[in-house]
Backbone as numpy.savetxt, mean C-alpha at the origin, in Angstrom:
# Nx Ny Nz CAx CAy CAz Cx Cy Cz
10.79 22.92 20.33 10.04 21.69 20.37 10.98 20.55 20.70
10.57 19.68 21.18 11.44 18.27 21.75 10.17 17.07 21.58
10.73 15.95 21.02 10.46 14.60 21.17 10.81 14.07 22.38
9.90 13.85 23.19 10.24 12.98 24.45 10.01 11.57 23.85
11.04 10.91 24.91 11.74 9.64 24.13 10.42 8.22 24.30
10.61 7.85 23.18 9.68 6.35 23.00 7.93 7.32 22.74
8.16 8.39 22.58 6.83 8.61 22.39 6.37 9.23 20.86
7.20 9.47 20.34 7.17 9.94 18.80 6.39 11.04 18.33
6.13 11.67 19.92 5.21 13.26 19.24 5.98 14.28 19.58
5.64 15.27 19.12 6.52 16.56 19.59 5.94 17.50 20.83
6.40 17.85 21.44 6.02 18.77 22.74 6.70 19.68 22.92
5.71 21.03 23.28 6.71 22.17 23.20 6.98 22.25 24.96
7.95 23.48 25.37 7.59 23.24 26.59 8.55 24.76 26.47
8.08 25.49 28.00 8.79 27.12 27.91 10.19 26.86 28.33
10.96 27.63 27.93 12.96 26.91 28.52 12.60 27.06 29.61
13.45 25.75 29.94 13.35 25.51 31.74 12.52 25.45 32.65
11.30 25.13 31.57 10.13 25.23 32.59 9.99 23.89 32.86
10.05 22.85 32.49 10.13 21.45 33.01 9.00 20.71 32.37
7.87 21.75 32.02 6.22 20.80 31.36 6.39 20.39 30.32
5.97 19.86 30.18 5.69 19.76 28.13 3.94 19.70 28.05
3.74 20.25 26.95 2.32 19.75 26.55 2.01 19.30 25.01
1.47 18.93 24.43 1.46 17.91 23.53 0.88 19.29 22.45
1.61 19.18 20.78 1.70 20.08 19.79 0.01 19.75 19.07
-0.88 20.06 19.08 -1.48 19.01 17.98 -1.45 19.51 16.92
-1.51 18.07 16.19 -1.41 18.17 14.85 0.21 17.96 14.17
1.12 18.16 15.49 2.53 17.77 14.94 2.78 16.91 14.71
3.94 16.58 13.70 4.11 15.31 13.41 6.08 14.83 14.08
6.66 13.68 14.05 7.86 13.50 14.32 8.59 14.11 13.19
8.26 14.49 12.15 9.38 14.54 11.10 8.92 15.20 10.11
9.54 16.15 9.34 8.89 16.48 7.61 8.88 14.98 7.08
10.64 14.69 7.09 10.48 12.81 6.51 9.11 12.28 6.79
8.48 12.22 7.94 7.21 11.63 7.97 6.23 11.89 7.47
5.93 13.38 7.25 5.08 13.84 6.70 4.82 13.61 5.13
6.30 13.27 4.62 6.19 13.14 3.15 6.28 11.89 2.75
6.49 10.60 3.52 6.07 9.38 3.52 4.63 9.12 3.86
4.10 10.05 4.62 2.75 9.81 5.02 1.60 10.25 3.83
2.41 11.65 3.15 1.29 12.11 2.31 1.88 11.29 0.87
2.75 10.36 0.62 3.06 10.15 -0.83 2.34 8.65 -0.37
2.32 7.79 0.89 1.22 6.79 0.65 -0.14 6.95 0.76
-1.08 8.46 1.25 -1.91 8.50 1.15 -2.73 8.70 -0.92
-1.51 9.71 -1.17 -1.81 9.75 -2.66 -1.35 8.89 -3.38
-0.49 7.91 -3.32 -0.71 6.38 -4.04 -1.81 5.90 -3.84
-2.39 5.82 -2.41 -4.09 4.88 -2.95 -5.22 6.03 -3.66
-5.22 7.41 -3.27 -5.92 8.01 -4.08 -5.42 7.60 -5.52
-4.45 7.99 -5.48 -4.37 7.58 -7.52 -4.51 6.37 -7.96
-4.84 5.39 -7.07 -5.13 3.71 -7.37 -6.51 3.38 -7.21
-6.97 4.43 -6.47 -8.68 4.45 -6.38 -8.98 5.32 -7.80
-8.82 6.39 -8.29 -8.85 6.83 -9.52 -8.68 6.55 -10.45
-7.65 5.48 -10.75 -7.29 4.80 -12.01 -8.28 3.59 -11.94
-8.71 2.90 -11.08 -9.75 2.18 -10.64 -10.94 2.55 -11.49
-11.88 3.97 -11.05 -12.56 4.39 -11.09 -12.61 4.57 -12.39
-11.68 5.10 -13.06 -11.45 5.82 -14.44 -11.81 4.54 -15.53
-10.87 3.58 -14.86 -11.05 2.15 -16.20 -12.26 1.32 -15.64
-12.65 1.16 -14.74 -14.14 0.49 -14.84 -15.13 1.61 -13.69
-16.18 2.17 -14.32 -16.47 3.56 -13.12 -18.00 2.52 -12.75
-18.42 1.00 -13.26 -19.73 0.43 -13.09 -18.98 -0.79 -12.82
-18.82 -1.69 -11.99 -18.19 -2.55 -12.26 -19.13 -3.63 -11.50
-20.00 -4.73 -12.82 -20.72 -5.78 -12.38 -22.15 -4.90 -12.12
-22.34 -3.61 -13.05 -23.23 -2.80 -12.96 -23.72 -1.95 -11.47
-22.34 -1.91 -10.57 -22.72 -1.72 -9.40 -21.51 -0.40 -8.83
-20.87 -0.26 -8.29 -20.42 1.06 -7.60 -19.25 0.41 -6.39
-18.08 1.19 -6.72 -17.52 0.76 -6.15 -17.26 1.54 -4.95
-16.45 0.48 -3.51 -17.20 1.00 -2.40 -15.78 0.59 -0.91
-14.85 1.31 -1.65 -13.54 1.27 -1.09 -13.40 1.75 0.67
-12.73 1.09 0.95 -12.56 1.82 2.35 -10.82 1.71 2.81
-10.57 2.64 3.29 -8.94 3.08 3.77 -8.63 2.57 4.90
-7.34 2.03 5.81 -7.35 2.58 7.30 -5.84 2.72 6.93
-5.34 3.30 7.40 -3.98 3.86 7.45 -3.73 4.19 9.35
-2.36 3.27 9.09 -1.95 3.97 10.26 -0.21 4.53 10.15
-0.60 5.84 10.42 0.43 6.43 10.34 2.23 6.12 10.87
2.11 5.55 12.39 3.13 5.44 12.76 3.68 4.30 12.82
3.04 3.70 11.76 3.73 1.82 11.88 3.95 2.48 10.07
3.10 3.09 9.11 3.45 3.26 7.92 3.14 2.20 6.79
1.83 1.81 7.48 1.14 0.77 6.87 -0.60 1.29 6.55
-0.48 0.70 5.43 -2.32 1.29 4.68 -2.97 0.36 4.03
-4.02 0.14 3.89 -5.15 -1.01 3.67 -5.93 -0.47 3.10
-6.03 -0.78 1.69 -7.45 -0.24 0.79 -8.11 -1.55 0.43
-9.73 -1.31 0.65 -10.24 -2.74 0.43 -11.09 -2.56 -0.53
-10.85 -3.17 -1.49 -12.14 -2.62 -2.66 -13.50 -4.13 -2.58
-14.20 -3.32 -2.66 -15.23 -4.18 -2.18 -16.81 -3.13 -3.87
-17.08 -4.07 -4.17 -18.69 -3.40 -4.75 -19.61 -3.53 -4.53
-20.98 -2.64 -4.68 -22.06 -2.30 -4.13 -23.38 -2.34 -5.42
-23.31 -3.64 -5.06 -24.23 -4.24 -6.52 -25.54 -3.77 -6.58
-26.55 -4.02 -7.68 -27.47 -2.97 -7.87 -28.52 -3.53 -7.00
-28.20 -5.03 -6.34 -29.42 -5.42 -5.87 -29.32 -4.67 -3.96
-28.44 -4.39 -4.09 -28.07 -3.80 -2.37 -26.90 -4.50 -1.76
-26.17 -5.78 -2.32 -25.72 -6.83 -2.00 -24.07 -6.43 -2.34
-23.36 -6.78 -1.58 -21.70 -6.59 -1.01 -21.32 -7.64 -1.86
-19.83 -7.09 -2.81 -19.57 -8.10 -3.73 -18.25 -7.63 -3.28
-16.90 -8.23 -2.53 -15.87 -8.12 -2.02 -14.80 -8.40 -3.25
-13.94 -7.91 -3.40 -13.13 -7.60 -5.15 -11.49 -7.81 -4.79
-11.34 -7.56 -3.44 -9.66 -7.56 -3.25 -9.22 -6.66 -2.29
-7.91 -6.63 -2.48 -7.14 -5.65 -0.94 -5.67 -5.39 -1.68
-5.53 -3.93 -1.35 -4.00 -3.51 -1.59 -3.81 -3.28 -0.25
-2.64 -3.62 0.01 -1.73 -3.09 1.37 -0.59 -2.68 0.64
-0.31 -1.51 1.53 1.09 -0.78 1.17 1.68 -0.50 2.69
3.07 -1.02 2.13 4.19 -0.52 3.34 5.04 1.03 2.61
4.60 1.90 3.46 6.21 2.88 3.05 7.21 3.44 3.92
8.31 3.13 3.21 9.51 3.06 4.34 10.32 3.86 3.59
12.03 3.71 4.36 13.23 4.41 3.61 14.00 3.21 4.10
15.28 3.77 2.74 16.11 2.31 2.29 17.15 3.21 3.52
17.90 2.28 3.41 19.29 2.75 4.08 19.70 4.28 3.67
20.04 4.31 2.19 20.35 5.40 1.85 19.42 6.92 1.72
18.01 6.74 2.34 17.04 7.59 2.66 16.11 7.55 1.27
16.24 6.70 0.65 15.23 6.52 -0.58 14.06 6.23 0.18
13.05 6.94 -0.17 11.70 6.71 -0.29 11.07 5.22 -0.99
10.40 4.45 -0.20 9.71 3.33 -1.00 8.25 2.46 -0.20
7.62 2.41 -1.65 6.12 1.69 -1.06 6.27 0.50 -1.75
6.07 -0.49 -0.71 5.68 -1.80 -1.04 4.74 -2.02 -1.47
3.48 -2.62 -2.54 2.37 -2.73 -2.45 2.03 -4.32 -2.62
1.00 -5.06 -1.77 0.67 -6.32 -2.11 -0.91 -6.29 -2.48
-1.09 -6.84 -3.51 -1.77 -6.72 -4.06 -2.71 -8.50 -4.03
-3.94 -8.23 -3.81 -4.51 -9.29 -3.23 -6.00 -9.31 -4.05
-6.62 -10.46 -4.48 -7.84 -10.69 -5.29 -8.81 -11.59 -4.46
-10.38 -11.25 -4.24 -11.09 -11.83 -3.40 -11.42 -13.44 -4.26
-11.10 -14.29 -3.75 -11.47 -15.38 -4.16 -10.60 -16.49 -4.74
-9.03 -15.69 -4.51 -7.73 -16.56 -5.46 -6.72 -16.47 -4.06
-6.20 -17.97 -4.10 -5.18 -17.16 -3.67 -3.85 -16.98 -3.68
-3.79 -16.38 -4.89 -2.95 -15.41 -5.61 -2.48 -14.27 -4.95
-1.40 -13.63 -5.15 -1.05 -12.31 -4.80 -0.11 -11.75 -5.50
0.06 -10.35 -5.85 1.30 -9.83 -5.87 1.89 -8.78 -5.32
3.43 -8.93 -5.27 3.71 -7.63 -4.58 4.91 -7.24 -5.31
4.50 -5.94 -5.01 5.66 -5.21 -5.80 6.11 -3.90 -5.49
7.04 -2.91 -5.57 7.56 -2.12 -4.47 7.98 -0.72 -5.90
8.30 0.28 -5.12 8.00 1.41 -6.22 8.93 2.11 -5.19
10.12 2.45 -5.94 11.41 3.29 -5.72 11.53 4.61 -5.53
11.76 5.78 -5.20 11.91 7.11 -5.13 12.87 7.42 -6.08
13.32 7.36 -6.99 14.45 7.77 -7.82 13.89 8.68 -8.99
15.39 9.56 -9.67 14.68 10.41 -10.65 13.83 9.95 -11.45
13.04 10.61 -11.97 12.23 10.21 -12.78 10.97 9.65 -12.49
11.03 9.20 -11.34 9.98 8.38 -10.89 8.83 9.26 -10.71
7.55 8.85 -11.47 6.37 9.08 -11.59 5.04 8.39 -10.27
5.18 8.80 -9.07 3.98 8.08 -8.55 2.69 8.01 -9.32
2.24 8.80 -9.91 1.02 8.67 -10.14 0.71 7.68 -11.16
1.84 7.44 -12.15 2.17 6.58 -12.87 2.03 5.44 -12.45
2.86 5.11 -11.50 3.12 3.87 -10.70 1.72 3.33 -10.14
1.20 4.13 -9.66 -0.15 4.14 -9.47 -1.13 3.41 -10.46
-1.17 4.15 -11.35 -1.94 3.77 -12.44 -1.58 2.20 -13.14
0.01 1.88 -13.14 0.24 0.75 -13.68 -0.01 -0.40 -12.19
-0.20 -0.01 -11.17 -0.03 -0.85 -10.50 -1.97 -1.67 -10.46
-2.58 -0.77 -10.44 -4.27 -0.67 -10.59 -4.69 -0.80 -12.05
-3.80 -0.97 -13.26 -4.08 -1.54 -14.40 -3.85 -3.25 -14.04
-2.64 -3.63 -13.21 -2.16 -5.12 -12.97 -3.30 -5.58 -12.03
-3.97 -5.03 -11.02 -5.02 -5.30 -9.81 -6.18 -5.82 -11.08
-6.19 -4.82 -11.73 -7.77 -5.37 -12.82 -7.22 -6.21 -13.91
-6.37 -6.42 -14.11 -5.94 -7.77 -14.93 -6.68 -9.09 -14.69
-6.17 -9.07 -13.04 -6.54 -10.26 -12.34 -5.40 -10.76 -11.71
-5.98 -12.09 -11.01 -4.89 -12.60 -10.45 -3.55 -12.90 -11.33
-2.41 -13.09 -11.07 -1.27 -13.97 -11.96 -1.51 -15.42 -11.77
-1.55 -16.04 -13.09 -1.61 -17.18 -13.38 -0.82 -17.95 -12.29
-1.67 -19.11 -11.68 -0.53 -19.92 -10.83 0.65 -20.62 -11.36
1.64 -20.94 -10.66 3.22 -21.22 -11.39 2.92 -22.72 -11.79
3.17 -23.58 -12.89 3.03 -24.44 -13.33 3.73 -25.59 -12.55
3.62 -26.54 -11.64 4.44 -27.63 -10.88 4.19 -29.12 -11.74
5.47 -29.54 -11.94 5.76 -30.36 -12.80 4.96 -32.10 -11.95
4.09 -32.57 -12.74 3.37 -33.52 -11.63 4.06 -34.89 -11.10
5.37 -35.00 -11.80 6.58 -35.90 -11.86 7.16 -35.46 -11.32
8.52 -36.32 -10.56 10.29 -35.88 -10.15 10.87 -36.37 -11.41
11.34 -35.51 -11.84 12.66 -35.41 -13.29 13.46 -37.43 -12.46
13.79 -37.63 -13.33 14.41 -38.76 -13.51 15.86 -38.51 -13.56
16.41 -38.87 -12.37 18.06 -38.61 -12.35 18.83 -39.67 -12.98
19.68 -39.41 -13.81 21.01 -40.21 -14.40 21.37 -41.15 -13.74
21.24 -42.77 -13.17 22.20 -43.48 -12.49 23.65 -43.33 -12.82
24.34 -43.20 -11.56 25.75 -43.43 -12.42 26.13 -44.41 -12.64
27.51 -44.73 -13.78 27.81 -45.90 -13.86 29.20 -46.03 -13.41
29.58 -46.98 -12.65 30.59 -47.11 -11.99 31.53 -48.08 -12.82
């Protein structure tokens, strides 16, 4: 198999035969494959922990939608609810980036976004021992249903500087 260049798929081709034809279903990399499937199961386990701590929320059903795109390594979950009267009640947005550090650590960014504030947070989840995705998961979708973070307090004065005395 060979990657022909700037195109990021794999193609097999017979030695020396000069064709290539396109693998389907291949991917550029195991690395990719396991960045691809550890951000698809971060939003499953953030849609589940979701589900688990409020499964009626505003007596209505919640009504998520995904798009992921694989080769940029970016994913969009939009939680949105489906109230009892038929009526679209829009709730927020996680986006996740997952990448590798220099040293080939695994990591998802997640920003975390509330319909109606605008507030955000983001916060990023490491590959190292120990590390629990599903965990991460779960604490990250306990902080989403918190709510927004309080806005930062701005002082409605300029502090009063010391004249000097000469």
């Amino acid at each position: 198999m060979t990657i022909l260049p700037d195109s990021g798929l794999f193609y097999s081709s017979p030695a020396g035969a000069g064709r290539y034809k396109r693998v389907p279903g291949a991917f550029t990399s195991r690395h990719t494959v396991n960045i691809q499937s550890r951000m698809l199961s971060f939003l499953a386990d953030f849609e589940r922990a979701l589900l688990a701590d409020d499964p009626s929320p505003d007596d209505g059903t919640w009504q998520p939608s995904r798009s992921v795109n694989y080769h940029t390594g970016l994913a969009r979950l939009q939680l949105v609810v489906s109230l009892p009267d038929k009526s679209i009640k829009p709730r927020g947005a996680v986006l996740l980036q997952s990448y590798n550090l220099a040293d080939g650590t695994a990591c998802i960014k997640a920003h975390l976004t509330w319909a109606g504030s605008d507030a955000s947070l983001v916060q990023a989840v490491f590959s190292k021992p120990g590390c629990d995705w599903k965990s991460e998961a779960r604490r990250m979708a306990a902080q989403w249903m918190a709510g927004p973070p309080a806005a930062p307090v701005v002082a409605s004065e300029a502090p009063v500087l010391a004249a000097a005395v000469g």
